[in-house]
Predicted model as a PDB file, atoms N, CA, C, CB and O in Angstrom, pLDDT in the B-factor column:
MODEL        1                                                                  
ATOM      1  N   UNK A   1      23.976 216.353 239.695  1.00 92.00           N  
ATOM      2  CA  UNK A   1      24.497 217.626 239.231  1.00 92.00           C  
ATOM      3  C   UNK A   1      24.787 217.561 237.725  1.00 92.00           C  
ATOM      4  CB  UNK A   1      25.772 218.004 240.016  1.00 92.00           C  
ATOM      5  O   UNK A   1      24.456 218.443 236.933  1.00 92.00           O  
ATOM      6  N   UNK A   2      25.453 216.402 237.397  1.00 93.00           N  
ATOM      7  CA  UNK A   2      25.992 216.466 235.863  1.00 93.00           C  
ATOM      8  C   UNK A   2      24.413 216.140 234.714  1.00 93.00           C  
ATOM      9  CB  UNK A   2      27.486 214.907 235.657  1.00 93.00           C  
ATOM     10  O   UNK A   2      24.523 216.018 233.494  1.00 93.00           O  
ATOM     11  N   UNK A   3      23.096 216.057 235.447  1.00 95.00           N  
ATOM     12  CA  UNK A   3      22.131 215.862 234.711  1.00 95.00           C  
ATOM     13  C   UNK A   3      21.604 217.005 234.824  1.00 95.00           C  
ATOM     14  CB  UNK A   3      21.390 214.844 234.934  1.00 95.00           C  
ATOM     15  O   UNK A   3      20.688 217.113 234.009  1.00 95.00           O  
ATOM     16  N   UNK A   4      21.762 218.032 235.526  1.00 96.00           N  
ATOM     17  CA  UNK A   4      21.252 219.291 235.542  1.00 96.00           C  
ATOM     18  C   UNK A   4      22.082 220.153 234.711  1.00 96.00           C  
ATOM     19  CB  UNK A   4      21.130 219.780 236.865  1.00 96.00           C  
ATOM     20  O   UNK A   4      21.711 221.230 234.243  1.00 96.00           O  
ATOM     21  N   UNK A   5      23.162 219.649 234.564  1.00 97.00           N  
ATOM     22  CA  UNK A   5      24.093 220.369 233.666  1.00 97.00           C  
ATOM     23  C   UNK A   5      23.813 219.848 232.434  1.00 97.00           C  
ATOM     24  CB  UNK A   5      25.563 220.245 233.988  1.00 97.00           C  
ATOM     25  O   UNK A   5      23.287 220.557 231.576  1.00 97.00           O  
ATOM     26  N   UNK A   6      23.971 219.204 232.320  1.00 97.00           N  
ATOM     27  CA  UNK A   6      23.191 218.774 230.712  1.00 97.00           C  
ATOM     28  C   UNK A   6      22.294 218.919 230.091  1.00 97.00           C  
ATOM     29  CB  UNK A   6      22.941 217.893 230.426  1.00 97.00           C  
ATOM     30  O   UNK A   6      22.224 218.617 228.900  1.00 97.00           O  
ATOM     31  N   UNK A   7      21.105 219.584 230.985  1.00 97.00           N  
ATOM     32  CA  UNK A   7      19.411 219.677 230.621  1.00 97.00           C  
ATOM     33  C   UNK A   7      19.561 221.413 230.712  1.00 97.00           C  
ATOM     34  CB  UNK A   7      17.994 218.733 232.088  1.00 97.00           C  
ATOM     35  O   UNK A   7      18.761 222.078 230.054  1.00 97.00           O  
ATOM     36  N   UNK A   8      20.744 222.202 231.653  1.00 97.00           N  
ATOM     37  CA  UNK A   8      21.028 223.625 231.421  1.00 97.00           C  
ATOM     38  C   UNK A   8      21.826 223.780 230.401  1.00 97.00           C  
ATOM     39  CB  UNK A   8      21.582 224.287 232.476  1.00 97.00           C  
ATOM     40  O   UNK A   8      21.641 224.899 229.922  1.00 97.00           O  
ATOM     41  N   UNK A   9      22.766 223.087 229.743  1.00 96.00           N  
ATOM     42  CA  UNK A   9      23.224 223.339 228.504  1.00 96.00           C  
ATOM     43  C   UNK A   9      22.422 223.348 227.233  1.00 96.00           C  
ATOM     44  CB  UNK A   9      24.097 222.557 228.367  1.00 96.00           C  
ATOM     45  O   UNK A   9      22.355 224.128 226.283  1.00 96.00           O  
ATOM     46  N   UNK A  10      21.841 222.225 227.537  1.00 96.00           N  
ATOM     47  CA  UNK A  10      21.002 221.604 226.089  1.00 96.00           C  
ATOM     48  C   UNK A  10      19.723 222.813 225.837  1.00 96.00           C  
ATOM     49  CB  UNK A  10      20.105 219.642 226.455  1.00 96.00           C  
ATOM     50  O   UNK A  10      19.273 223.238 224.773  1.00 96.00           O  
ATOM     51  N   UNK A  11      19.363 223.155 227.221  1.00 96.00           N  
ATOM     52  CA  UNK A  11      18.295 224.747 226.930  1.00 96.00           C  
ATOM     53  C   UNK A  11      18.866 225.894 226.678  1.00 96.00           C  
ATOM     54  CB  UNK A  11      17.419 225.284 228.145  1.00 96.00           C  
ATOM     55  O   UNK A  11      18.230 226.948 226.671  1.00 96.00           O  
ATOM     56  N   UNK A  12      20.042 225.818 226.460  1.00 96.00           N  
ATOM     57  CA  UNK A  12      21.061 227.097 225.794  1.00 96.00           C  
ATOM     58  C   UNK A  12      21.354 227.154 224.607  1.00 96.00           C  
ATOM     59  CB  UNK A  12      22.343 227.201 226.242  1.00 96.00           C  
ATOM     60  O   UNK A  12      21.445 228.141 223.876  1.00 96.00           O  
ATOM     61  N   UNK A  13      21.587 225.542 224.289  1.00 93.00           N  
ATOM     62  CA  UNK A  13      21.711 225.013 222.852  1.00 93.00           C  
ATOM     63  C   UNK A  13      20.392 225.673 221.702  1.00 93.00           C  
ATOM     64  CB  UNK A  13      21.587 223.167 223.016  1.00 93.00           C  
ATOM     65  O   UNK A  13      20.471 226.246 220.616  1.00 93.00           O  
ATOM     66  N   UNK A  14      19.274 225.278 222.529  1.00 92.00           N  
ATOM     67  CA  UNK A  14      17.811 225.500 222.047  1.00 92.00           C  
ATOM     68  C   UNK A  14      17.880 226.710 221.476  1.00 92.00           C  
ATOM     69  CB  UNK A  14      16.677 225.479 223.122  1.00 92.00           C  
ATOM     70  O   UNK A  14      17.910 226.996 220.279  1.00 92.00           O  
ATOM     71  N   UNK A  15      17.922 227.908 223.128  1.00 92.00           N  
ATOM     72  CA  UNK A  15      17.355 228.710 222.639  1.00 92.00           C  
ATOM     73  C   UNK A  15      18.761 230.036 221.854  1.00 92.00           C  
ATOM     74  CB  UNK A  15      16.263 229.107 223.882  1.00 92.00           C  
ATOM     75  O   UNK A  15      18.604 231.257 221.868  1.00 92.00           O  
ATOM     76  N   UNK A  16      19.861 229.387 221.329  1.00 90.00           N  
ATOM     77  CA  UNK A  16      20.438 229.765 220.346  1.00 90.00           C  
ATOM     78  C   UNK A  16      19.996 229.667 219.504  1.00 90.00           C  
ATOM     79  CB  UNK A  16      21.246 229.497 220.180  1.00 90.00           C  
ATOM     80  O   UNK A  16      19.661 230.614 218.792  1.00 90.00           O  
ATOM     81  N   UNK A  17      19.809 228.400 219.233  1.00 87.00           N  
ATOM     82  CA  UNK A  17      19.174 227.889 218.223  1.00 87.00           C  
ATOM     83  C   UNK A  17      17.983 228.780 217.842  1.00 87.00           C  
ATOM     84  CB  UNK A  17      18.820 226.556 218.538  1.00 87.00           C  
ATOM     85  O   UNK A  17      18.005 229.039 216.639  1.00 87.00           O  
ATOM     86  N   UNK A  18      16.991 229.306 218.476  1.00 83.00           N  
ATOM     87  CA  UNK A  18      15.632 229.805 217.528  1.00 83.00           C  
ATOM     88  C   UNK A  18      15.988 231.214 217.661  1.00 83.00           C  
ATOM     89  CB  UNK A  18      13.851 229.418 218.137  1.00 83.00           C  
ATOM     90  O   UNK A  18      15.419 232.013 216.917  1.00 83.00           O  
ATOM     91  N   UNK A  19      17.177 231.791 218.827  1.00 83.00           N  
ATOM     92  CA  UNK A  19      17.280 233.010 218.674  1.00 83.00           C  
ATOM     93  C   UNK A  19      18.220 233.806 217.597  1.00 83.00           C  
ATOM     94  CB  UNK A  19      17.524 233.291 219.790  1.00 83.00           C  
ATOM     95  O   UNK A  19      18.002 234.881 217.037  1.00 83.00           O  
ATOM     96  N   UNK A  20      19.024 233.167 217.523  1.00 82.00           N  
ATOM     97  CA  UNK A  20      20.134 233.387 216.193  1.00 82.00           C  
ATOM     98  C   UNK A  20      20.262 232.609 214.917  1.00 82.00           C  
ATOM     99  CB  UNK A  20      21.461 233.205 216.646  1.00 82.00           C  
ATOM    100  O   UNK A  20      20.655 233.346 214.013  1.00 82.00           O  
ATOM    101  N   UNK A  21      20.053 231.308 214.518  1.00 78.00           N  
ATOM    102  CA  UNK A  21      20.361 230.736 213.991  1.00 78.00           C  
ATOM    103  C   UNK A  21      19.415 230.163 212.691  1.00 78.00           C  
ATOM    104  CB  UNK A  21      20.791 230.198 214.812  1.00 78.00           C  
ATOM    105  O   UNK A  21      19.759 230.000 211.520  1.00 78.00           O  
ATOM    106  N   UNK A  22      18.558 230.005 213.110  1.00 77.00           N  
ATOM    107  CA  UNK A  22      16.904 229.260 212.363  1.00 77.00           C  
ATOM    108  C   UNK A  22      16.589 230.338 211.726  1.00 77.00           C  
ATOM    109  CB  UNK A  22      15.390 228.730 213.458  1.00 77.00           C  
ATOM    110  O   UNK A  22      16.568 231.326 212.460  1.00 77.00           O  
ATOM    111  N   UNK A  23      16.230 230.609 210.191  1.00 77.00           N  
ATOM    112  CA  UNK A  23      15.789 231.195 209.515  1.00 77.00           C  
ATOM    113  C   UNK A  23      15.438 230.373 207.835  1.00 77.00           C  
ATOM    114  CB  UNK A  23      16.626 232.266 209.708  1.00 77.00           C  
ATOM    115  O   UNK A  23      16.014 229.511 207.171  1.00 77.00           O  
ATOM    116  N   UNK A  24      14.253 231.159 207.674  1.00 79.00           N  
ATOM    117  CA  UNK A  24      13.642 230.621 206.093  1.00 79.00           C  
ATOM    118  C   UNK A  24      14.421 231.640 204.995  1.00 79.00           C  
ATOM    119  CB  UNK A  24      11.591 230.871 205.907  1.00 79.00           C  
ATOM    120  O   UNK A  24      14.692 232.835 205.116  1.00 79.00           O  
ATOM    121  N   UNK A  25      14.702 230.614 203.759  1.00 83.00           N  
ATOM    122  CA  UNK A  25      15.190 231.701 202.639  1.00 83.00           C  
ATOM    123  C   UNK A  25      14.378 231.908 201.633  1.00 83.00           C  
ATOM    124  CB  UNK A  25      16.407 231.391 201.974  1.00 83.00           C  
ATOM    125  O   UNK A  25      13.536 231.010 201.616  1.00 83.00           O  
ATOM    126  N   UNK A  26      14.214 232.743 200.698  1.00 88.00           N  
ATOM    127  CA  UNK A  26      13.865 233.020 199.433  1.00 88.00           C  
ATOM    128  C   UNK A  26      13.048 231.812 198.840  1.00 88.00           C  
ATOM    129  CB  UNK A  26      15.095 233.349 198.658  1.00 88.00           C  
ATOM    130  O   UNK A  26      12.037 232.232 198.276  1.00 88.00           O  
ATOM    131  N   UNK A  27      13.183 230.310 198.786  1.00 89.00           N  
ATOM    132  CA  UNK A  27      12.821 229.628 198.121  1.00 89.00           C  
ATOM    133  C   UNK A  27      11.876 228.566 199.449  1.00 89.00           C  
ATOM    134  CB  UNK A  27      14.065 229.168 197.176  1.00 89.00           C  
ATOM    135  O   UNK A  27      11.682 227.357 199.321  1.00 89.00           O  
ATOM    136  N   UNK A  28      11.329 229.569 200.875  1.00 86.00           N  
ATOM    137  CA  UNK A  28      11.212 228.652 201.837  1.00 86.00           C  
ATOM    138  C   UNK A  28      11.884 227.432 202.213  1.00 86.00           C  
ATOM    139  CB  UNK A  28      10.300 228.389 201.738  1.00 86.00           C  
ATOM    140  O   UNK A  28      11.222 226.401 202.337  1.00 86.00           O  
ATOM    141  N   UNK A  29      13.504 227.444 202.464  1.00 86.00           N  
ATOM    142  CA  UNK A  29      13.907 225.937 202.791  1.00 86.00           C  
ATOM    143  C   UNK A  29      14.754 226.708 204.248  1.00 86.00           C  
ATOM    144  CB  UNK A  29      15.105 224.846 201.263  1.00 86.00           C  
ATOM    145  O   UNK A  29      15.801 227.324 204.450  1.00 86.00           O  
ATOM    146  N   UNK A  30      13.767 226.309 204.913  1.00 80.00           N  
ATOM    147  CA  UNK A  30      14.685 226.470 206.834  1.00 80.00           C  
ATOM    148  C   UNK A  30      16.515 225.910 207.010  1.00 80.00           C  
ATOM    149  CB  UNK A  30      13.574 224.911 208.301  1.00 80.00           C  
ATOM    150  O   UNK A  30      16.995 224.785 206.875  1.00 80.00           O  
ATOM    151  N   UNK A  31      17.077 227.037 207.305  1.00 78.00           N  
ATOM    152  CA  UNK A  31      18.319 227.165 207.933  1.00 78.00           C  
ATOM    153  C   UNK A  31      18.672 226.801 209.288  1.00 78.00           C  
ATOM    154  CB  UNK A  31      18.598 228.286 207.846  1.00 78.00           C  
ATOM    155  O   UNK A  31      18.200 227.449 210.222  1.00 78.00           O  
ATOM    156  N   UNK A  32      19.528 225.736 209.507  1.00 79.00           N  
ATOM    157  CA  UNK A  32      19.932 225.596 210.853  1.00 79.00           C  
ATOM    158  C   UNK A  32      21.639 225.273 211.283  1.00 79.00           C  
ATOM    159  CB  UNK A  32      19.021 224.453 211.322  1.00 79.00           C  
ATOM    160  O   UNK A  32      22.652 225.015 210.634  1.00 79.00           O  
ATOM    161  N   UNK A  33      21.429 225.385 212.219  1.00 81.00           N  
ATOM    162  CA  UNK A  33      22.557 225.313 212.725  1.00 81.00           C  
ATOM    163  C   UNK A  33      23.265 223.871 213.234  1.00 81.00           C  
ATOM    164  CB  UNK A  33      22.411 226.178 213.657  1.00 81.00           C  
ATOM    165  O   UNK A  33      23.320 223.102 212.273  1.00 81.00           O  
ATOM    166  N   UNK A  34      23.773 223.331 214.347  1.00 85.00           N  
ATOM    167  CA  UNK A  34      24.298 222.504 214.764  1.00 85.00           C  
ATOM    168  C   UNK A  34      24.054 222.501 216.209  1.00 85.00           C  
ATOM    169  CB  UNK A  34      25.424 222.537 214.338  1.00 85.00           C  
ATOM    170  O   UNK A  34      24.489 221.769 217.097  1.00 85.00           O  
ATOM    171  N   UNK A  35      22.909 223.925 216.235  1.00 87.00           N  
ATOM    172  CA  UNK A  35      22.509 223.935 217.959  1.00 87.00           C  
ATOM    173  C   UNK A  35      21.409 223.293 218.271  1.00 87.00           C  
ATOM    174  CB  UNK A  35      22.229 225.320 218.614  1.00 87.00           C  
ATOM    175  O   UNK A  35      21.120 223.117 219.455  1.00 87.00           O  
ATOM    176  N   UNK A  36      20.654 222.858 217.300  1.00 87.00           N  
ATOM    177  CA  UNK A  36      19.304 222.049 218.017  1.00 87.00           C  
ATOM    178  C   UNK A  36      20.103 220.812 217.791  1.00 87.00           C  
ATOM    179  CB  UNK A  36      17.482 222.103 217.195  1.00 87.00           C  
ATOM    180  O   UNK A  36      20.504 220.285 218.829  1.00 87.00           O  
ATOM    181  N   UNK A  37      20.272 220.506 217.204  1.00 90.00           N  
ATOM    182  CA  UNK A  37      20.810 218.658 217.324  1.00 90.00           C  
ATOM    183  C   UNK A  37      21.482 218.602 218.870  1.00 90.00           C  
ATOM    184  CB  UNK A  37      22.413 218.076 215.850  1.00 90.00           C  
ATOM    185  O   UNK A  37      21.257 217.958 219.895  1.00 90.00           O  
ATOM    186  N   UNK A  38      22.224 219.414 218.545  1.00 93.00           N  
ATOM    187  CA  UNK A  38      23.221 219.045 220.094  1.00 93.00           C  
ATOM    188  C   UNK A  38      22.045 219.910 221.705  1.00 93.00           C  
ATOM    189  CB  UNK A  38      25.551 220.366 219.852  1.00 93.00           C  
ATOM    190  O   UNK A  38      22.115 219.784 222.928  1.00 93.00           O  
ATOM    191  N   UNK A  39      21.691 220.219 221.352  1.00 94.00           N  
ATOM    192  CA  UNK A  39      20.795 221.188 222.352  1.00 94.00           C  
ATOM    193  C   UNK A  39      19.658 219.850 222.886  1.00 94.00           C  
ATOM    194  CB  UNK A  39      19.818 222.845 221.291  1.00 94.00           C  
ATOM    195  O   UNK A  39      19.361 219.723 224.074  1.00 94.00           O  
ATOM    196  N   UNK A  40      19.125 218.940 221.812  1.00 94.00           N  
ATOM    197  CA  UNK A  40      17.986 217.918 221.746  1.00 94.00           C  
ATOM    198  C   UNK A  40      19.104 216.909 222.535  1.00 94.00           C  
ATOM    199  CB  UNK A  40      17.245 217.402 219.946  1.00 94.00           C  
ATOM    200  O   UNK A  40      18.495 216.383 223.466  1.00 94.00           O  
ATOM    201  N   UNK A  41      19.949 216.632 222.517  1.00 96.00           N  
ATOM    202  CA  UNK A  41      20.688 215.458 222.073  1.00 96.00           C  
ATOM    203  C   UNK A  41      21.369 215.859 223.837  1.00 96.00           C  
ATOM    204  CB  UNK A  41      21.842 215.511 220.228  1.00 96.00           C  
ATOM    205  O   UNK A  41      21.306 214.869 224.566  1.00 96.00           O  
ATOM    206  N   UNK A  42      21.915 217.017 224.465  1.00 97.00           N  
ATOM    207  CA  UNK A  42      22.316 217.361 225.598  1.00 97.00           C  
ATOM    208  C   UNK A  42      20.907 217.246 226.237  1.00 97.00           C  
ATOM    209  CB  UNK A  42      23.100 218.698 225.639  1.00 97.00           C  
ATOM    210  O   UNK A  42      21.029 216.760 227.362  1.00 97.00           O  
ATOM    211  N   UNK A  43      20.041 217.426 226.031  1.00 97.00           N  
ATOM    212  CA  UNK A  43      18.739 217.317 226.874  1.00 97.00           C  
ATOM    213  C   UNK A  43      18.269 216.253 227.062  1.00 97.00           C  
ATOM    214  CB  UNK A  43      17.743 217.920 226.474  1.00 97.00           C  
ATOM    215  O   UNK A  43      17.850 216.046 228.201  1.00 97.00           O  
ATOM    216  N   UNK A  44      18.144 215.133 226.018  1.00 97.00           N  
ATOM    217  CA  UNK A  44      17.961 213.523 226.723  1.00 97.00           C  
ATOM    218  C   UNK A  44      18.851 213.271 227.307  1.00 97.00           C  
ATOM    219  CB  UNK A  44      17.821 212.317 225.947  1.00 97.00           C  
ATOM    220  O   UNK A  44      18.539 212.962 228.457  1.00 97.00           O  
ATOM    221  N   UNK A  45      20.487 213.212 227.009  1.00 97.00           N  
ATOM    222  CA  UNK A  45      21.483 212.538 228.210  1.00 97.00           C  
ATOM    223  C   UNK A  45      20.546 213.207 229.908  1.00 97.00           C  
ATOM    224  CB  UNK A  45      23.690 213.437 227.953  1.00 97.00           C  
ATOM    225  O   UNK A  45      20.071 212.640 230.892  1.00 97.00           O  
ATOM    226  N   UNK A  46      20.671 214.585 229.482  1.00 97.00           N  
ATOM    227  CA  UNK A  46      20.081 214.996 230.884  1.00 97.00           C  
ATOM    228  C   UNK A  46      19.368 214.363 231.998  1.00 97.00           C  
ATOM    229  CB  UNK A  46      19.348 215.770 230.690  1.00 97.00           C  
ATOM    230  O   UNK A  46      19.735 214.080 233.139  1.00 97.00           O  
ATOM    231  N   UNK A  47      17.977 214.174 231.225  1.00 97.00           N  
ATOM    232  CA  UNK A  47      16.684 213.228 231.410  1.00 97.00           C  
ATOM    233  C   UNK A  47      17.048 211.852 231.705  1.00 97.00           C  
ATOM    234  CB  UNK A  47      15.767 213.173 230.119  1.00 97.00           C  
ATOM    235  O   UNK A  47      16.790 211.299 232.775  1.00 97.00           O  
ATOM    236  N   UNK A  48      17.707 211.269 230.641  1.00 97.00           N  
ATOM    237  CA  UNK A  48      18.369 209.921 231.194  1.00 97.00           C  
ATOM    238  C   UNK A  48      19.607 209.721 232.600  1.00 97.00           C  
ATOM    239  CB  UNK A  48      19.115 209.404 229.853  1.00 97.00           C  
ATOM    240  O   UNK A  48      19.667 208.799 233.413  1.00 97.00           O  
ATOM    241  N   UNK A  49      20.391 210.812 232.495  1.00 97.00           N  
ATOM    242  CA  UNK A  49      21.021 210.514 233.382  1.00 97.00           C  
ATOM    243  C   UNK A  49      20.343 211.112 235.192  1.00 97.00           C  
ATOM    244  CB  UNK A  49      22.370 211.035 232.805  1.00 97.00           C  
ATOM    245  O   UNK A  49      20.866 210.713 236.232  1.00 97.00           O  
ATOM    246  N   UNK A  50      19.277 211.979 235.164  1.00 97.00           N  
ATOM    247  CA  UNK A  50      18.325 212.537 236.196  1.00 97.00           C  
ATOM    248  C   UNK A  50      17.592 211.026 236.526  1.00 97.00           C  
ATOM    249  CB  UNK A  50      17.164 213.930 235.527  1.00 97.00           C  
ATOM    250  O   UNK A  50      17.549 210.471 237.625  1.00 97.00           O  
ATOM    251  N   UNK A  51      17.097 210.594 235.386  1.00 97.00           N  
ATOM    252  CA  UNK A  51      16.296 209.132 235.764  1.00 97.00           C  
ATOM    253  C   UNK A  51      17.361 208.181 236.293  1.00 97.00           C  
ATOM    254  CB  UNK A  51      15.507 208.334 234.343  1.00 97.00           C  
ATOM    255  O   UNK A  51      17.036 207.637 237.349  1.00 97.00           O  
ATOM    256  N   UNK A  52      18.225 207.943 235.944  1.00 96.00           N  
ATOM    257  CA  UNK A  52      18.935 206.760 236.051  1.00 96.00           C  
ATOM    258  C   UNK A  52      19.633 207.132 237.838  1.00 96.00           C  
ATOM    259  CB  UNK A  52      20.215 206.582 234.511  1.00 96.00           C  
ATOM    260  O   UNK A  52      19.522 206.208 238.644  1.00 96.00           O  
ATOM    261  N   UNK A  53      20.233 208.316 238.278  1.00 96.00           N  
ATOM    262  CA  UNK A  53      20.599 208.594 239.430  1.00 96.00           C  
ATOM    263  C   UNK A  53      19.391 208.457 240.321  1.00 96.00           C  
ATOM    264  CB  UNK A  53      21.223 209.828 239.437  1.00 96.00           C  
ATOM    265  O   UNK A  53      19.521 207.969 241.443  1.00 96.00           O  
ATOM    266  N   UNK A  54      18.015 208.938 239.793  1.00 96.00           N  
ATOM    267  CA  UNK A  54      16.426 208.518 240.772  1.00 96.00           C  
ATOM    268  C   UNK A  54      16.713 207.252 241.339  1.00 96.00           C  
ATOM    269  CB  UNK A  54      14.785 208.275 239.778  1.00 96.00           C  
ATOM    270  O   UNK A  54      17.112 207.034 242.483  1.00 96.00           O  
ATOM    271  N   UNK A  55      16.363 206.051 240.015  1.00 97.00           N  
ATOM    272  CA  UNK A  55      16.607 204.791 240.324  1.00 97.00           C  
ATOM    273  C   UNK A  55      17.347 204.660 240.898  1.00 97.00           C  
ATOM    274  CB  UNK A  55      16.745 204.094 239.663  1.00 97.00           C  
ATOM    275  O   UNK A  55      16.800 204.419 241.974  1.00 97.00           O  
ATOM    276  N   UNK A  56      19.024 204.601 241.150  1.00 95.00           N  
ATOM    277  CA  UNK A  56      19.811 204.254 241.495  1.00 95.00           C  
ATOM    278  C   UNK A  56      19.592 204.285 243.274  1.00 95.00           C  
ATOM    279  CB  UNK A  56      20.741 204.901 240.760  1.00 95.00           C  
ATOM    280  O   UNK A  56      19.732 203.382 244.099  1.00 95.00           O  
ATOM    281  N   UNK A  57      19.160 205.851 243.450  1.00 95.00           N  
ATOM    282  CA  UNK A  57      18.756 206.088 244.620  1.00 95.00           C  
ATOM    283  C   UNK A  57      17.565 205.540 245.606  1.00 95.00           C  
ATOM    284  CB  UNK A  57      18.661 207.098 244.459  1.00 95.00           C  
ATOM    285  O   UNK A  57      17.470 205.481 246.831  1.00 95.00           O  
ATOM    286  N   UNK A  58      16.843 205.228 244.707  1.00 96.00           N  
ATOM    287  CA  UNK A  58      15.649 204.696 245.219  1.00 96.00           C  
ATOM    288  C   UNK A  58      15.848 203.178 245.354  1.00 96.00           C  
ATOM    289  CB  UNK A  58      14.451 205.062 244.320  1.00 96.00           C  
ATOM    290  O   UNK A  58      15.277 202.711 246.339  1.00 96.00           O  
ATOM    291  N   UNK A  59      16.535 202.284 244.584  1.00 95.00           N  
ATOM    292  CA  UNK A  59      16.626 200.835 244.797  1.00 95.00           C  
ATOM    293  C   UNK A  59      17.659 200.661 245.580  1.00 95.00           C  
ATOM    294  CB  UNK A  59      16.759 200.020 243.631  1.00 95.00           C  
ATOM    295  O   UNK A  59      17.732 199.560 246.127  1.00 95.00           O  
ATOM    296  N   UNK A  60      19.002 201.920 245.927  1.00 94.00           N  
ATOM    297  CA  UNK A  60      19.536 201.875 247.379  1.00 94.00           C  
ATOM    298  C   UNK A  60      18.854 201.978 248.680  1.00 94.00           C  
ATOM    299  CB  UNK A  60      20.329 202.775 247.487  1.00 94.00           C  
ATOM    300  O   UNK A  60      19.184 201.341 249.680  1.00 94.00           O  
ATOM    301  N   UNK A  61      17.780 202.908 248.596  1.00 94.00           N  
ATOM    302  CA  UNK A  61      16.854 202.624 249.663  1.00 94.00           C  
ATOM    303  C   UNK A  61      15.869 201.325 250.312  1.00 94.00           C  
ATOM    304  CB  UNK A  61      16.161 203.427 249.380  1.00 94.00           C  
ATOM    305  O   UNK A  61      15.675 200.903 251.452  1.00 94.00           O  
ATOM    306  N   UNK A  62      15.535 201.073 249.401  1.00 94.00           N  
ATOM    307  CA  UNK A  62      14.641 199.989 248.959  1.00 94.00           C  
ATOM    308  C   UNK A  62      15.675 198.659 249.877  1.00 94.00           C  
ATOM    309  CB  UNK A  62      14.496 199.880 246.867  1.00 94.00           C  
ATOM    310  O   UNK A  62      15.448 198.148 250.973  1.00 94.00           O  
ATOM    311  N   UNK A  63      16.850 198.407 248.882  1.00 93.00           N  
ATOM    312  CA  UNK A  63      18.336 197.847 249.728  1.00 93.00           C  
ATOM    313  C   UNK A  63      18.198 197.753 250.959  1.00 93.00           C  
ATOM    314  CB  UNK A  63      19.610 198.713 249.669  1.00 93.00           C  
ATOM    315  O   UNK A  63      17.988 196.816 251.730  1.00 93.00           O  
ATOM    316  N   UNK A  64      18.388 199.196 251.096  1.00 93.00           N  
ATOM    317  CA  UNK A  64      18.748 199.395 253.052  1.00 93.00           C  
ATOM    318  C   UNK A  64      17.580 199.037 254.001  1.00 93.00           C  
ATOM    319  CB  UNK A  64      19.066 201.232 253.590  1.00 93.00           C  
ATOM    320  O   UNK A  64      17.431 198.658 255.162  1.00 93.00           O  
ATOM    321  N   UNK A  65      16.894 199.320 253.017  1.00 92.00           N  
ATOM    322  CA  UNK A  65      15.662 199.282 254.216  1.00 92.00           C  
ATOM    323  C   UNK A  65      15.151 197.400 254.499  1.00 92.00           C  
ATOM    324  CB  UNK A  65      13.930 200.433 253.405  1.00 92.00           C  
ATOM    325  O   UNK A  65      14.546 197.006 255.496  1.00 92.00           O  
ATOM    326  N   UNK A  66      15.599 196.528 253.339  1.00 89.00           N  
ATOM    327  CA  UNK A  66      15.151 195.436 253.334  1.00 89.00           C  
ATOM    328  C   UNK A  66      16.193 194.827 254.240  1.00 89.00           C  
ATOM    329  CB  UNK A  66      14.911 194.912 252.019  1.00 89.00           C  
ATOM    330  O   UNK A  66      15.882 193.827 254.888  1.00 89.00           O  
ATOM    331  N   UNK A  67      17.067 195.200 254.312  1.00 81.00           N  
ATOM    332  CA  UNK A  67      18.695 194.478 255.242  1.00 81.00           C  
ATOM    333  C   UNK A  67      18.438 194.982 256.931  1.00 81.00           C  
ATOM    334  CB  UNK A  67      20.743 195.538 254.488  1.00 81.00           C  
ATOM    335  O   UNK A  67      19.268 194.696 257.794  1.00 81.00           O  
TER     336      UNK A  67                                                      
ENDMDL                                                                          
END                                                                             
């Protein structure tokens, strides 16, 4: 659950990010915010913590089934 929450935050983060925030000025130098860093950055914990509960689950099986 808490990796699905993290990979649904971090795609909120995003798409703040390109919907409000990101813009070019006068001299072309891109504007941003503090929502893609954290939006990128909530989306790997996500991924890592989705992978790491897989494993966890799968080498408990693996466990049980060898005992």
């Amino acid at each position: 659950v808490a990796g699905l929450l993290f990979l649904l935050m971090g795609g909120a983060f995003v798409w703040l990010e390109n919907t409000f925030y990101q813009y070019l000025d006068k001299g072309r130098v891109i504007h941003e915010s503090m929502f893609l860093p954290l939006g990128t950055l909530f989306i790997l914990i996500g991924i890592f913590t989705l992978v790491f509960a897989a494993a966890g689950k799968i080498i408990g099986a693996i466990r049980q089934r060898n005992n």
